[in-house]
N, C-alpha and C positions, 0 to 999 in steps of 0.2 A: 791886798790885791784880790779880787775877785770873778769869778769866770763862769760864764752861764753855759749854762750847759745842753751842749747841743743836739738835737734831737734825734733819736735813733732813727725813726720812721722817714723817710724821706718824701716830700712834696710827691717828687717824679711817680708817677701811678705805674708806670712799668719795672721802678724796682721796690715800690713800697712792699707787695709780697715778701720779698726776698730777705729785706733788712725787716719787715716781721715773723719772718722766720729765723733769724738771726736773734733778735730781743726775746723769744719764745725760750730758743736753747736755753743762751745766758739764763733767763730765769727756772728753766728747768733745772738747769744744772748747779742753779745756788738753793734751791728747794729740795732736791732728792741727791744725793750722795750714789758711790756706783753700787750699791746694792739694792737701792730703790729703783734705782734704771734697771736692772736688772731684770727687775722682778715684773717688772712692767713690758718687758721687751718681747720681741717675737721667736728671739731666741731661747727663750725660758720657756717659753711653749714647745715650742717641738723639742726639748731636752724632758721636762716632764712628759708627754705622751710618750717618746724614745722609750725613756723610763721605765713607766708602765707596763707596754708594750712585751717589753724586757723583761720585767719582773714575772708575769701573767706567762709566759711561755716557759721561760726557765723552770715555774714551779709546777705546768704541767708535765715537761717533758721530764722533770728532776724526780717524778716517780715512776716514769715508765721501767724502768729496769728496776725496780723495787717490788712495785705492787705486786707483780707474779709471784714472786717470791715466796710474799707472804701469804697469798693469798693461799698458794699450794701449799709450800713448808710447811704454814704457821697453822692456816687454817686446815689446810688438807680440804682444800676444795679440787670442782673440775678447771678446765679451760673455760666452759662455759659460765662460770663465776668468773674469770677472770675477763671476760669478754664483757659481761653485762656492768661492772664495773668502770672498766673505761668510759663508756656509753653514758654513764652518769653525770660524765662533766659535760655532757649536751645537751641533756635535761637541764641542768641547771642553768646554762648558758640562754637556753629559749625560753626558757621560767620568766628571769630576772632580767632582762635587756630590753622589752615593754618596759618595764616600770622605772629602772633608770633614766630611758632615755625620756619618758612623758614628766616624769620628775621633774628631768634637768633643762629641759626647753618650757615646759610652763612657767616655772616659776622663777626662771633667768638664774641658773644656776649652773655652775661643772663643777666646781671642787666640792659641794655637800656627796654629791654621787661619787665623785672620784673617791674620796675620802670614806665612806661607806664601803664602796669595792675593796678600797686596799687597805684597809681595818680587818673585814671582814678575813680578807684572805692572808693575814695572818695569821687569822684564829683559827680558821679550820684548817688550815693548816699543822698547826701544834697540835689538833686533834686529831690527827693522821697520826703522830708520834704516841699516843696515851688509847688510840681504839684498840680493843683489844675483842670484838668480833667482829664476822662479815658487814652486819647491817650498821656499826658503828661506824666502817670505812665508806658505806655506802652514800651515808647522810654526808660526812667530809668531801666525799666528791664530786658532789650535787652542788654543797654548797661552796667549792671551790669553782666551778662552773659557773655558779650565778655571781660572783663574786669579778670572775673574768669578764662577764658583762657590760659590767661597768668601764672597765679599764679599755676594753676594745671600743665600745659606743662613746665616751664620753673623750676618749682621746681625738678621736677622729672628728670631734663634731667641733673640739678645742680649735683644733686645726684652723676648720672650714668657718670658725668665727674669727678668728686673726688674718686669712688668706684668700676670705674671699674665692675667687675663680683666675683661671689662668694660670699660666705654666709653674706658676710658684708650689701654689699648691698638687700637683702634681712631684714638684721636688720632694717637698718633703715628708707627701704620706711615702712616695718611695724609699726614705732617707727613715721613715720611722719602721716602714716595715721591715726594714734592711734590719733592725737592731730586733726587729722580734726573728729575725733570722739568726741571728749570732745566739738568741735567747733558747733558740728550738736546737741549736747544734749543741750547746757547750749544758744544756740542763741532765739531758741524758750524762753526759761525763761525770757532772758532778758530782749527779747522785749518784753514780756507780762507785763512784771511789770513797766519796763521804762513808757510805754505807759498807763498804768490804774494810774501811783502815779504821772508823771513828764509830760504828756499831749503828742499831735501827734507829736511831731517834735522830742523827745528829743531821740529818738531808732537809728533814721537817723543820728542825730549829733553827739552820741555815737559811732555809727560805722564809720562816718569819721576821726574822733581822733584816732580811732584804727586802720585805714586804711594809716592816714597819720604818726605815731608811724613805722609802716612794712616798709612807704615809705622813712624815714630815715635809718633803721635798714640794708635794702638792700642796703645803700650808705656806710655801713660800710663794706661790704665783698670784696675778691681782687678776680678776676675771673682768671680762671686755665692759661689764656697764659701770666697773667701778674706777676705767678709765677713762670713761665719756664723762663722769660726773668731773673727773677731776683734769677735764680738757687735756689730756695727754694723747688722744689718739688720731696726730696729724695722718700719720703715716696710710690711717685708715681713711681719711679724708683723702689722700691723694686718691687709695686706689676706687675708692667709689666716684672719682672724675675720670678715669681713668677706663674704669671695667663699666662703670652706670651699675655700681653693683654694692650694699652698703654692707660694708664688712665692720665685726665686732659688737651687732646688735643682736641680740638673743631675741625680740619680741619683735621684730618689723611688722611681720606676718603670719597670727597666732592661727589663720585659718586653715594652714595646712593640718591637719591630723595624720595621725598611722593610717586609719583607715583610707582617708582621701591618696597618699601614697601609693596605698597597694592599689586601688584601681587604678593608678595611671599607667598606661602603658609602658612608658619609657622605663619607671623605676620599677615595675614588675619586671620588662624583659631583661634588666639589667641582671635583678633576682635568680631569675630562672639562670641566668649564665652562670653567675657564683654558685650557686647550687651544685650544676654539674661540675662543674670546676674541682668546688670544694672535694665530692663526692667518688671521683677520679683520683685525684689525690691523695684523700685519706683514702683511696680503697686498697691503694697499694699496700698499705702498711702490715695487716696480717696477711697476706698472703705474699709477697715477695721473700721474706725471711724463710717461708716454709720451702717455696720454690728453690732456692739457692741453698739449702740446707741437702732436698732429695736432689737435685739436680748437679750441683758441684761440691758437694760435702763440707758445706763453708758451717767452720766453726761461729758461734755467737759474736765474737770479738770484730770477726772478719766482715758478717752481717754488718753491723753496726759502723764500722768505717764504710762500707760499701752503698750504706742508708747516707751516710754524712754526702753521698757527691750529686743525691739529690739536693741536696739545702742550702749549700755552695753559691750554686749559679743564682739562686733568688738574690744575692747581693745586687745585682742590677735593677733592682728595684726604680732606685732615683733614676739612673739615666731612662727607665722604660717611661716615668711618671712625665720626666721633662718631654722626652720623644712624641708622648700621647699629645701633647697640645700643638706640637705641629701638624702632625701626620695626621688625627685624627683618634680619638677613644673611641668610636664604635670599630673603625679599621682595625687595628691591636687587638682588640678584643677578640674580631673575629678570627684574624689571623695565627692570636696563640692559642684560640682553643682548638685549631686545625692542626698547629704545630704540637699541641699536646696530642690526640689524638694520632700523627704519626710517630712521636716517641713512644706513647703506649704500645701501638701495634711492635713499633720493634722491637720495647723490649720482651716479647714474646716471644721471638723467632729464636731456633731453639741457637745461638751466638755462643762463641767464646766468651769468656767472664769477659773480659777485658771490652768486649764489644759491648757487653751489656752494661756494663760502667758508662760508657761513650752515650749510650741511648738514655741512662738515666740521667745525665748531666743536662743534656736536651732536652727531657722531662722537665728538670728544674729549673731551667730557664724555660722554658714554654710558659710554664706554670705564672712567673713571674709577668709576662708578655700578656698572658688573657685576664690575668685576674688586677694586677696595679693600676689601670687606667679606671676601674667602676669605681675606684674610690672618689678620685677627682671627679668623675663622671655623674654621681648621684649628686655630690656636692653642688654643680656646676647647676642642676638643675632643682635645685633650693636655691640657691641663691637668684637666679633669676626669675622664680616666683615669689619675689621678696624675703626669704630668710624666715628665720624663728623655727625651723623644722629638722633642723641638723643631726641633733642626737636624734630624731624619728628616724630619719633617712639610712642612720647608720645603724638605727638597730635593728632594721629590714636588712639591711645586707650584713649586719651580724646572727641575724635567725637564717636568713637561707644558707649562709656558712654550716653553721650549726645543723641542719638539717643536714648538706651534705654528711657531714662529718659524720652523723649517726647512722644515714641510710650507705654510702660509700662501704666502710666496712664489713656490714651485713651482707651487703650484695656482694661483694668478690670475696667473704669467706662463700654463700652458697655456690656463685659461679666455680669456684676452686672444687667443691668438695662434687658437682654435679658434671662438670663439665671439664676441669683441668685447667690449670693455667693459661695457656694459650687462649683457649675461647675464654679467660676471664677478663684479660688484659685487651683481647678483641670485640668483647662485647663494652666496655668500656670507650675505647676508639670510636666504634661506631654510634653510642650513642652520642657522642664528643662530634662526631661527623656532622650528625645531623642535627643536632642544636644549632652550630656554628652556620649549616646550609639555613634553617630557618629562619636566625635573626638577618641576615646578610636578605635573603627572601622575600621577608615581611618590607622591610626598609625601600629597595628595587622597586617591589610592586608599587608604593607608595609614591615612590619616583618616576615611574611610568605611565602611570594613570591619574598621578592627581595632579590640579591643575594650580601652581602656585601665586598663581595673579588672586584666583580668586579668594584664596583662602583655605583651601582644602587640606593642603600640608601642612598645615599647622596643627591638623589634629592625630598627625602620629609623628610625636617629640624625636622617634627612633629616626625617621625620616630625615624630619629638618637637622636631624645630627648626622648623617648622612650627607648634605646638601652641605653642612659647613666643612665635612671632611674633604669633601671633593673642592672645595673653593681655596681648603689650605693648599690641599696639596699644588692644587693649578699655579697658587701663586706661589710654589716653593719652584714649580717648575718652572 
C-alpha cells in the first residue's frame, strides 16, 4: 500500500506564507539541534554583550579599592599619582574604540574585535598582579581601557545589528546596561575582599578567568552575515517589513564614515549630551567621599555603601529604554538631564545624611533617564540611513563618554579644592541646566521657523525627532 504524499505548501496564496514558515522550522529544526539554535538566536546576543558589559566594569571597578593602596603603600607615591592613574583607562578607551569600531564595521565582523578586547583584557590584567613599578601599572591601565573599547562599542553595535530600531531595541541596551550596573556595584566588593582574605594578586587572577570565560562565550555566537548565508534570518526579514529597516546586515551602507558622523548634527548633539552626562557623573566620584568624610565623619566602609545608592536606581535602565520609544528619546533625554541637574543641586545643600542618600538615589535614576534613550537613539539614526555604521556610531558615544569620564573628575577635584563643594556640585547643575536648555532650544527653533512642506526640517535630524516625539505622545494622548 502506497501513499503520496502531500504537500506542505498550500495552493491557497493567503496561507502558503504560513505553512512556509511552518516547513522552514521543521527543517530548521532537523538541521541544527538546540545548541545551534542557540547560538544563532537573539537571545545569545544580548547575553554575550550582558556579558561583556559585565565583565569590562567588574574589572574596572575590581581595582578601585586596590590601586590606592598600592600606589601609596607600595609605591609610596602622592594622591596625585593616584589620580593620573585612574585617568589612564580613558586614554586607552579613546585610543582604541576608532580602531575597533572601523575594524569591525569594514570588514563585517564583531567577534574578531570582541575577541581581541577580551584576550586582551585578560592579559593586562594579570599584568596588574606581576607590575611591580608606577609606569608598569600605568601601561596595564591604558591597556585595560583600550581593551574596554571593544567590549562597550562592539557590544552595542551587536545589538543594533540583531534589533534594528524600535522599542526592542531600547529593551535591551537598558537590559544590558542594567548588568553593567550590577558589574559597577559588586566589582568594588570583590576586589576588597579578594584582596584583604586571599593577598594582592588573587583580584587580577579573578578577573582574568572571568575575562577568559566571555573569551570563549563570544566563540560561541554566529555573526548576522553568517546567518544571511545560511537563510536563518526570518526574524530579520519580518522586522525590515515592519520598521523598512534592514536589520543583521553589517555593509548595507559603507558610506557612513566616523567622520561623516561627527558632522551631523543630530549624532554630535547626542555626543555633547553624553559628554556632560558622563562628566557629571564621574565628577562626583573624588569629591563626594572627601565631602562625607569632613562633613559627617563617614568612615570608608560607610562611603562605599552610601556610593552603592547611586548605582541601584540605574536598574531601570530597560523600563527607561522601552519608555523612550513611546514617549520620545530626545524628551527623556532632556528631561533627565534636568532631573540630574536638580539632584546635583541638592545634593549640595548642606541635608542630613539621610537626605543626601534620598538626592543621590535621584541622581541615579536621573542618570539612567538622560543617558539610556542615546543609545537606541544613535542606533535609530544608522539604521535609517541604511546601516553598516554601527560600531562608528557607538564609538563616538563611547569617546564622548570617555571624555566625560577624564574631564568630570578633574573639574570637581579643582571646583572642590577652589571653590568648595557646594559651588562644585552647583557649577555642575548648572552646566547640566543649560545643555538640557540648549538641545530642547535648538530643536523648538527649528519647529518654529522651518517650514515642513518644503523641506526645510529635515535638515536638523534633532528637529524631526522632535516632531516624532510630539506625534507619539499626541497619539498616546
Amino acid at each position: 500500500m502506497s501513499y503520496e504524499r502531500e504537500p506542505l505548501l498550500s495552493a491557497d496564496p493567503t496561507t502558503h506564507d504560513l505553512y512556509n514558515t511552518v516547513e522552514r522550522d521543521i527543517i530548521r529544526g532537523r538541521q541544527y539541534g538546540w545548541c545551534e539554535r542557540f547560538r544563532r538566536s537573539k537571545t545569545a546576543v544580548v547575553l554575550i554583550a550582558a556579558m561583556a558589559l559585565f565583565t569590562d566594569m567588574v574589572v574596572y571597578g575590581i581595582v578601585v579599592p586596590i590601586l590606592p593602596l598600592i600606589v601609596k603603600e607600595r609605591l609610596e607615591l602622592d594622591s596625585q599619582a593616584v589620580g593620573f592613574l585612574f585617568g589612564c583607562y580613558a586614554l586607552g578607551l579613546l585610543g582604541a574604540t576608532p580602531f575597533f569600531a572601523i575594524l569591525s564595521d569594514r570588514y563585517q565582523t564583531r567577534k574578531l574585535p570582541m575577541l581581541l578586547g577580551m584576550g586582551s583584557l585578560a592579559i593586562c590584567t594579570l599584568f596588574f598582579g606581576i607590575a611591580k613599578t608606577y609606569w608598569q601599572l600605568v601601561i596595564a591601565r591604558i591597556a585595560q581601557g583600550a581593551a574596554g573599547g571593544a567590549s562597550w562599542t562592539i557590544s552595542l553595535a551587536m545589538l543594533a545589528d540583531r534589533f534594528g530600531q524600535g522599542e526592542k531595541l531600547g529593551v535591551v541596551m537598558g537590559t544590558v546596561l542594567s548588568a553593567n550596573t550590577i558589574g559597577a556595584i559588586t566589582g568594588p566588593i570583590i576586589g576588597g575582599a579578594l584582596y584583604q582574605y586571599w593577598g594582592y594578586a588573587s583580584p587580577f587572577v579573578f578577573c582574568a578567568i572571568l575575562a577568559f570565560f566571555d573569551f570563549l562565550s563570544i566563540l560561541m555566537i554566529v555573526e548576522p552575515h553568517e546567518l544571511q548565508e545560511d537563510n536563518l534570518l526570518d526574524d530579520t526579514r519580518m522586522n525590515t517589513e515592519e520598521n523598512g529597516t534592514p536589520v543583521g546586515n553589517l555593509a548595507i551602507n559603507n558610506d557612513l564614515s566616523l567622520w561623516s558622523l561627527v558632522r551631523n548634527w543630530d549624532v554630535s548633539t547626542v555626543c555633547v549630551a553624553v559628554l556632560m552626562i558622563a562628566s557629571v557623573f564621574s565628577g562626583i566620584e573624588p569629591i563626594l567621599p572627601i565631602y562625607l568624610k569632613e562633613r559627617f565623619n563617614s568612615d570608608p566602609t560607610t562611603i562605599g555603601f552610601i556610593y552603592i545608592s547611586v548605582i541601584i536606581p540605574t536598574i531601570i535602565s530597560p523600563i527607561v529604554g522601552s519608555l523612550s520609544q513611546k514617549v520620545g528619546q530626545w524628551l527623556l533625554i532632556n528631561a533627565g538631564m534636568i532631573l540630574l541637574a536638580i539632584a546635583a543641586a541638592l545634593i549640595a545643600l548642606p541635608f542630613a545624611l539621610e537626605l543626601i542618600i534620598v538626592s543621590l538615589v535621584l541622581f541615579g535614576a536621573a542618570y539612567s533617564v538622560a543617558s539610556t534613550p542615546t543609545l537606541p537613539l544613535l542606533g535609530e539614526f544608522v539604521a535609517k540611513n541604511g546601516g553598516g555604521a554601527y560600531g562608528q556610531v557607538y564609538a563616538l558615544w563611547n569617546m564622548a563618554y570617555s571624555v566625560g569620564m577624564l574631564a568630570g573628575p578633574v573639574i570637581g577635584g579643582v571646583l572642590l579644592q577652589y571653590f568648595g563643594f557646594f559651588w562644585a556640585m552647583m557649577g555642575f547643575a548648572i552646566t547640566l541646566f543649560v545643555t538640557a536648555l540648549f538641545i530642547m532650544g535648538e530643536s523648538y527653533v527649528f519647529l518654529l521657523f522651518a517650514n515642513a512642506d518644503s523641506g526645510i526640517l529635515s535638515d536638523s535630524p534633532s528637529a524631526v525627532a522632535l516632531v516624532q516625539d510630539d506625534i507619539l505622545i499626541s497619539n498616546i494622548d
